[in-house]
ROBA-893725 format. One record per residue (C-alpha): residue number from 1; residue in one letter; y negated, z negated, x. Coordinates in steps of 0.5 Angstrom, whole numbers, plus 500, padded with zeros to 3 digits. Layout:
REM ROBA-893725
- NUM/A/Y/Z/X
...
This chain:
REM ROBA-893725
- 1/X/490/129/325
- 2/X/490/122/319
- 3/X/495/119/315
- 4/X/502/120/315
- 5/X/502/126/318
- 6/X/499/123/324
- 7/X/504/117/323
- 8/X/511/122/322
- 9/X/509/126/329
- 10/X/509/119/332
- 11/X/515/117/329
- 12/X/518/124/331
- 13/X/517/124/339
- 14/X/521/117/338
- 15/X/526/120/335
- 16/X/525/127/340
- 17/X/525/122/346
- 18/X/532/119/344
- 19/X/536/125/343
- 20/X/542/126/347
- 21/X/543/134/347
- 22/X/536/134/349
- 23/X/537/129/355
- 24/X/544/133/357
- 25/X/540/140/357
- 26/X/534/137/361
- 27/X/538/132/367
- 28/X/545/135/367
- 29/X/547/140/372
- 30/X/554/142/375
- 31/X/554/142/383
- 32/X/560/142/388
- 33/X/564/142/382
- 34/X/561/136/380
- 35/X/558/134/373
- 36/X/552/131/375
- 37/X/547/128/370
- 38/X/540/124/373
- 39/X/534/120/371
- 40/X/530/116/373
- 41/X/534/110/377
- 42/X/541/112/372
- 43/X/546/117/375
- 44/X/553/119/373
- 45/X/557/123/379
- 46/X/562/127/375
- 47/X/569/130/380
- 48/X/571/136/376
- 49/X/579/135/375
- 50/X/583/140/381
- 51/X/590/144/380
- 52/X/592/143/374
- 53/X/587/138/372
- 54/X/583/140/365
- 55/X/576/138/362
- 56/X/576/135/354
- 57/X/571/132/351
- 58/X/571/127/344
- 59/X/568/123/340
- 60/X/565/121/335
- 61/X/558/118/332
- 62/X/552/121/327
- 63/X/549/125/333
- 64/X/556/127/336
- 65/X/556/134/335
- 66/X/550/137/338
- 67/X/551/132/343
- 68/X/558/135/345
- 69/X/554/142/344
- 70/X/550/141/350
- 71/X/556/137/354
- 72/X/560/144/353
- 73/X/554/148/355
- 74/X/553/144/361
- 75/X/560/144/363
- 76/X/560/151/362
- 77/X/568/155/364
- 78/X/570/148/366
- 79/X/571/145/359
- 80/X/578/147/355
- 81/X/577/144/349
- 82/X/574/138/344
- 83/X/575/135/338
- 84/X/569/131/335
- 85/X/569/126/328
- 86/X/562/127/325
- 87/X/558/124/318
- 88/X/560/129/312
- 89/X/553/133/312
- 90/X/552/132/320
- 91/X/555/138/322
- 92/X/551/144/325
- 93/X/553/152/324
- 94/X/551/152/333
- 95/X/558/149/333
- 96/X/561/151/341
- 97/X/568/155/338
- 98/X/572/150/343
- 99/X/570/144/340
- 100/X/573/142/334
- 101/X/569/139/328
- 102/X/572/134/323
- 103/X/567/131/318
- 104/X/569/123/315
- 105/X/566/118/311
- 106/X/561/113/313
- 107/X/558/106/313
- 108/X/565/105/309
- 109/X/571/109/311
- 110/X/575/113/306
- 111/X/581/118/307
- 112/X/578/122/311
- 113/X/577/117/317
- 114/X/584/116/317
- 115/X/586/123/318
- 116/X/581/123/324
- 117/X/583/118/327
- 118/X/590/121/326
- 119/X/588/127/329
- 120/X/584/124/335
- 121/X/590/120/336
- 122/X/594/127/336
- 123/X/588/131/342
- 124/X/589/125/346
- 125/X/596/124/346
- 126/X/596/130/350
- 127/X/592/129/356
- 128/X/595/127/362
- 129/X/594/123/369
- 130/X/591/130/371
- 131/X/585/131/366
- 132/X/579/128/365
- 133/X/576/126/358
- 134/X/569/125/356
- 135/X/568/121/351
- 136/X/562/121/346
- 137/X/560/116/342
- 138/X/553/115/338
- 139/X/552/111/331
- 140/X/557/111/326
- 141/X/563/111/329
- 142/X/567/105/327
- 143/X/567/108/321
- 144/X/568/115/321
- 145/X/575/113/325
- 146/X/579/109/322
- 147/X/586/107/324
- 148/X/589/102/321
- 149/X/593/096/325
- 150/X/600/096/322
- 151/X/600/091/316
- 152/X/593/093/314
- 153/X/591/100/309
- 154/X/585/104/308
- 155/X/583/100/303
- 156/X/584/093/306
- 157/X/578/096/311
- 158/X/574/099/305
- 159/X/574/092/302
- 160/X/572/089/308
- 161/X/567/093/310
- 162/X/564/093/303
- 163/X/563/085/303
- 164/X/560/085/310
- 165/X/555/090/310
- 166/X/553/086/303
- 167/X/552/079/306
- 168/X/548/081/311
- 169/X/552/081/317
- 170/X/549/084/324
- 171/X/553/090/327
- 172/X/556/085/332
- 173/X/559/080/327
- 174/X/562/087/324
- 175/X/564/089/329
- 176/X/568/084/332
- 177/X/572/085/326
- 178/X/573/092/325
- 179/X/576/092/332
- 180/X/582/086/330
- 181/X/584/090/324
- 182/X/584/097/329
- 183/X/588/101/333
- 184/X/584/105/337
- 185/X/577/100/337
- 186/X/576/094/343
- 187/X/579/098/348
- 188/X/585/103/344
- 189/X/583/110/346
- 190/X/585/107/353
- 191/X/592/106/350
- 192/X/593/114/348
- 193/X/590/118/353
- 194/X/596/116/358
- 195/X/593/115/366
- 196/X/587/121/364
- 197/X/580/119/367
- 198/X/576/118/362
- 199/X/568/118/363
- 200/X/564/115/356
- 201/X/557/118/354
- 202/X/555/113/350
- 203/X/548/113/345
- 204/X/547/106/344
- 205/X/546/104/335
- 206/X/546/096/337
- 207/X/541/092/339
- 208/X/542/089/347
- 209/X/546/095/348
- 210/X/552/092/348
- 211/X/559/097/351
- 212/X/564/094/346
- 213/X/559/093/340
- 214/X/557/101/341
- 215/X/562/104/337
- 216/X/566/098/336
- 217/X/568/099/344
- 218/X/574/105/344
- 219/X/574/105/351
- 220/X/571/099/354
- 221/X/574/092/355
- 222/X/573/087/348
- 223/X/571/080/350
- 224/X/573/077/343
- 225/X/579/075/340
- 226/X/583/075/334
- 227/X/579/067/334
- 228/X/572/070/334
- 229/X/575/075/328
- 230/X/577/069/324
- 231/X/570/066/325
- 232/X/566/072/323
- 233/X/570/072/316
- 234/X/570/064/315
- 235/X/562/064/317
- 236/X/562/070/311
- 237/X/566/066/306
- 238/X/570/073/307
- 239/X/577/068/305
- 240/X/576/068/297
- 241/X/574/076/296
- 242/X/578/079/304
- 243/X/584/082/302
- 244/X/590/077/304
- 245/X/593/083/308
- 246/X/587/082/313
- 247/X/587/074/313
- 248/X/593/074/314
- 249/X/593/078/321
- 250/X/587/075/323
- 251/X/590/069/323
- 252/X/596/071/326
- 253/X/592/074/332
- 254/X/589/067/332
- 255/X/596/064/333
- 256/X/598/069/338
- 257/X/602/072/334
- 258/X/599/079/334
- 259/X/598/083/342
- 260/X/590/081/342
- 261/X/585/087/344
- 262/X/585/090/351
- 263/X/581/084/356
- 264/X/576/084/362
- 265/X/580/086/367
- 266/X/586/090/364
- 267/X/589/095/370
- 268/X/588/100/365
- 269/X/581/101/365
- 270/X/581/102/373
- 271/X/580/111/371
- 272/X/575/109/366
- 273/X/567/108/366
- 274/X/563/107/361
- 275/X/554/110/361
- 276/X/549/109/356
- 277/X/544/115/356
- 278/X/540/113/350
- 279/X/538/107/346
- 280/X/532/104/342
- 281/X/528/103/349
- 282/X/527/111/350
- 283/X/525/112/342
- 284/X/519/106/343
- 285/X/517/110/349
- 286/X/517/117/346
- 287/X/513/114/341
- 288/X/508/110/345
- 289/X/507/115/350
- 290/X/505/121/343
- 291/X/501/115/340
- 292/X/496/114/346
- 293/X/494/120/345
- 294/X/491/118/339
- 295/X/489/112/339
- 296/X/486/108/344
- 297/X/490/101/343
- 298/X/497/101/342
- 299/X/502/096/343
- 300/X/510/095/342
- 301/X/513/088/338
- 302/X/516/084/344
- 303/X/522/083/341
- 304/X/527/088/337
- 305/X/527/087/330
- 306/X/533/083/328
- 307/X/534/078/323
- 308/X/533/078/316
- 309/X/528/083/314
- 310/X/524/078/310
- 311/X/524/075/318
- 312/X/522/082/321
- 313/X/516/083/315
- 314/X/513/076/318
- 315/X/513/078/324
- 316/X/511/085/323
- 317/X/504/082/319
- 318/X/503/077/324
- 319/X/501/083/330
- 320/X/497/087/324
- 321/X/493/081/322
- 322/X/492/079/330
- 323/X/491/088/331
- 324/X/486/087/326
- 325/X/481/082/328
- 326/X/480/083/335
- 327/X/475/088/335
- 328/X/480/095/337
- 329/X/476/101/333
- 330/X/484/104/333
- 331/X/490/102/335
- 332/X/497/104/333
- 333/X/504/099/333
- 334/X/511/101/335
- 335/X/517/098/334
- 336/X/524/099/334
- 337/X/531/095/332
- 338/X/535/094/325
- 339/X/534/089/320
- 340/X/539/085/316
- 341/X/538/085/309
- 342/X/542/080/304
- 343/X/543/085/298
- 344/X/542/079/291
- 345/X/540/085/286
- 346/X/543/091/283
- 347/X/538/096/286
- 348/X/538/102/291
- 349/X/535/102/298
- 350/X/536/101/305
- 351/X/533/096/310
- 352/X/528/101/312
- 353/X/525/101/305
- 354/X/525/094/304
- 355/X/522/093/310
- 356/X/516/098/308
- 357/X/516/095/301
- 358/X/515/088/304
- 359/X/509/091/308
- 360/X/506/094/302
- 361/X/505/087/299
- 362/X/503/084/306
- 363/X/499/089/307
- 364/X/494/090/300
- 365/X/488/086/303
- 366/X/489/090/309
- 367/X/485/096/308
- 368/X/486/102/313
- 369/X/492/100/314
- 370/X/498/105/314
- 371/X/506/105/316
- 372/X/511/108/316
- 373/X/519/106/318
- 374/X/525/110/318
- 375/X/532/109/321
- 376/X/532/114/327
- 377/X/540/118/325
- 378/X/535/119/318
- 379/X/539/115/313
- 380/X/537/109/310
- 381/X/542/105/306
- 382/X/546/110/300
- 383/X/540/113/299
- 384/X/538/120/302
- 385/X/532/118/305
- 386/X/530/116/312
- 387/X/525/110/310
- 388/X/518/109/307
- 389/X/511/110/307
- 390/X/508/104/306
- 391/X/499/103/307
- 392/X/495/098/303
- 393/X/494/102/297
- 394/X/502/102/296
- 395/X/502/097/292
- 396/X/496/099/287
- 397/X/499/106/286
- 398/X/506/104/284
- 399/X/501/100/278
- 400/X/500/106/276
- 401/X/506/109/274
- 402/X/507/102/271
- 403/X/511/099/276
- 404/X/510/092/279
- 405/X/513/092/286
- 406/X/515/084/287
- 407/X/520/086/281
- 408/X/523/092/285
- 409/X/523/087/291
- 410/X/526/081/287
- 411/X/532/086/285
- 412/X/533/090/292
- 413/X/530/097/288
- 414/X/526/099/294
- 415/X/529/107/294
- 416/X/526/107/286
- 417/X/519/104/287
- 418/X/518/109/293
- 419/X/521/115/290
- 420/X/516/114/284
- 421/X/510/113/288
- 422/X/512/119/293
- 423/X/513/115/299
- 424/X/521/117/300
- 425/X/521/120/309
- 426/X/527/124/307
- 427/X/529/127/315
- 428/X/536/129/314
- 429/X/540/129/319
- 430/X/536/127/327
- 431/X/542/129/333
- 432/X/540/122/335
- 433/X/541/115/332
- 434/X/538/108/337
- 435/X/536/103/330
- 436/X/530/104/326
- 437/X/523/106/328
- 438/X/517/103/326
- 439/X/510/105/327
- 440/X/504/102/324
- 441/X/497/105/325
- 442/X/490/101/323
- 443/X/483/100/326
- 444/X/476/098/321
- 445/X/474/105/322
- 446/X/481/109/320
- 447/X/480/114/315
């Protein structure tokens, strides 16, 4: 096996190796009325509620619905009933019948986000000191729950959202944002569910796999404050386009004025933990382990690839430069994270297809190179692409439709280019979400 295929079925055991419905089905049992869940050096030992105690689940993320499939299947009787948040378009027809599924709007929150998050409010309002709640939380939660601190609307959020993921701001800066402007992020599920136990699933998106950055932290302490907010929106130059209404509440939570996020050591979460059981780290395993089947070198990017994605390309084109002289008849490379990209054109795209698009015009003199870099939930920017194809032909073939690739790469037009030249990965929905997934194939004798 040659070519893309080889490079989608490397990809593939990445993104198989990460999914949280799987890992529930394979290491989840119920013992001594207990839920138990077990791999390698991580274990989670449940106590299932007694009397008139009952089992909920929630959540809310990208891959939440098989993930809450496979919880409820693995509780068995013991579950009463759930209620998930998912991506318009994520939703599954397997969908267990006592969990309810509310579709919403992501990366920017619209009136559907608004309604779930109303409605997550009102199932966990119901809960008592007696229950037990599993949490769930996998990418694109902050956006598809949304729930507005008082004095902000809907469409002061949208506006915020809008203009952070155009400057190139990392997840934690938005972050950090998003959970000053809500009422359920940075701890706020705890306010709700009055006294219950709480045990949140998590599938980490973020890179250091930091609880409060994961899904805008619902259920975990928030170690920022209304002055880190502040600082994210004046290191942006957020004051000149943010609507008033958000200015003027961050800058009274700076000065007090507004009750701040739930802290370190807050009674509260003494009935709440918090487990990861899936990040980037199990994807670039997966996607190692399959590649050593077909090559005879392969190797991980040392660090996750952050930063700007012109940055990341470089790196990227270092290691293949390297691979390529020291002599490996084949070797295969693998990296995981997310990319930022600072959008100054008027095309479409995402990080994934810049990057590959990056790639292609580094790597023309590079023959028998290959490529591919997708995001693992299967999207990509406004687009309904996973990612991109890129080899050392790229380039050349988009010449000969009459498209110049630095053109497409100075307005940010990577989705045009790609669809033009047939490169487009279109995946749809995954059941996971750890970043992105890179794997990059070479070697002098590579066909």
């Amino acid at each position: 096996m040659r070519g893309r295929a080889q490079l989608e079925q490397i990809w593939r055991a990445g993104v198989a190796a990460a999914q949280p419905a799987g890992l529930i089905h394979r290491f989840a049992r119920l013992e001594d009325h207990r839920w138990r869940w077990s791999r390698g050096d991580v274990s989670i030992d449940v106590p299932l509620p007694t009397g008139i105690g009952r089992v909920f689940i929630a959540g809310a993320g990208k891959a939440v619905v098989p993930f809450a499939n496979a919880l409820a299947i693995s509780l068995g009787d013991h579950l009463a009933e759930g209620l998930v948040v998912t991506k318009s378009g994520h939703l599954e027809p397997s969908s267990d019948p006592r969990i309810v599924v509310l579709e919403s709007a992501h990366p920017v929150p619209d009136v559907r986000s608004e309604k779930a998050a109303s409605a997550l409010g009102a199932f966990l309002a119901r809960l008592s000191p007696d229950d037990l709640l599993f949490f769930l939380v996998t990418g694109g939660a902050s956006a598809l729950l949304t729930a507005p601190a008082p004095g902000i609307t809907l469409a002061d959020k949208q506006a915020v959202t809008r203009l952070l993921l155009a400057c190139g701001a990392d997840i934690h800066a938005i972050n950090t944002v998003r959970r000053h402007l809500s009422h359920l992020k940075g701890g706020g599920v705890i306010r709700t569910t009055h006294g219950a136990r709480i045990v949140t699933l998590a599938v980490s998106d973020v890179i250091g796999d930091q609880p409060e950055s994961i899904g805008s932290g619902m259920t975990v302490p928030d170690s920022t404050t209304f002055g880190d907010a502040l600082r994210v929106a004046k290191q942006f130059a957020l004051e000149r386009d943010a609507p008033s209404a958000v200015m003027d509440h961050l800058r009274r939570g700076a000065d007090g004025e507004v009750e701040d996020t739930l802290k370190p050591g807050d009674r509260r979460f003494e009935a709440s933990e918090f487990h990861i059981i899936a990040s980037s780290s199990d994807a670039l395993r997966g996607a190692m382990e399959e590649a050593r089947k077909h090559f005879n070198h392969v190797e991980s990017v040392s660090m996750p690839l952050q930063g700007s994605v012109e940055h990341c390309a470089e790196e990227i084109e270092s290691v293949i430069n390297r691979l390529q002289l020291c002599g490996s008849e084949q070797w295969a490379l693998i990296a995981g994270g997310e990319p930022e990209v600072l959008m100054t054109g008027d095309g479409l795209g995402g990080r994934n297809q810049h990057l590959a698009l990056l790639l292609a015009k580094a790597m023309r003199d590079q023959r028998g190179v290959r490529g591919l870099v997708a995001g693992t939930d299967g999207t990509d920017g406004p687009t309904e692409a996973a990612g991109a194809f890129f080899d050392s032909t790229t380039a050349a073939r988009g010449r000969e439709v009459h498209l110049k690739l630095s053109d497409h790469l100075a307005r940010f037009d990577s989705y045009a280019f790609f669809s033009a030249t047939s490169d487009l990965f279109v995946t749809g929905p995954t059941g996971t979400n750890v970043m992105d997934l890179l794997v990059v194939t070479g070697g002098e004798h590579v066909s």
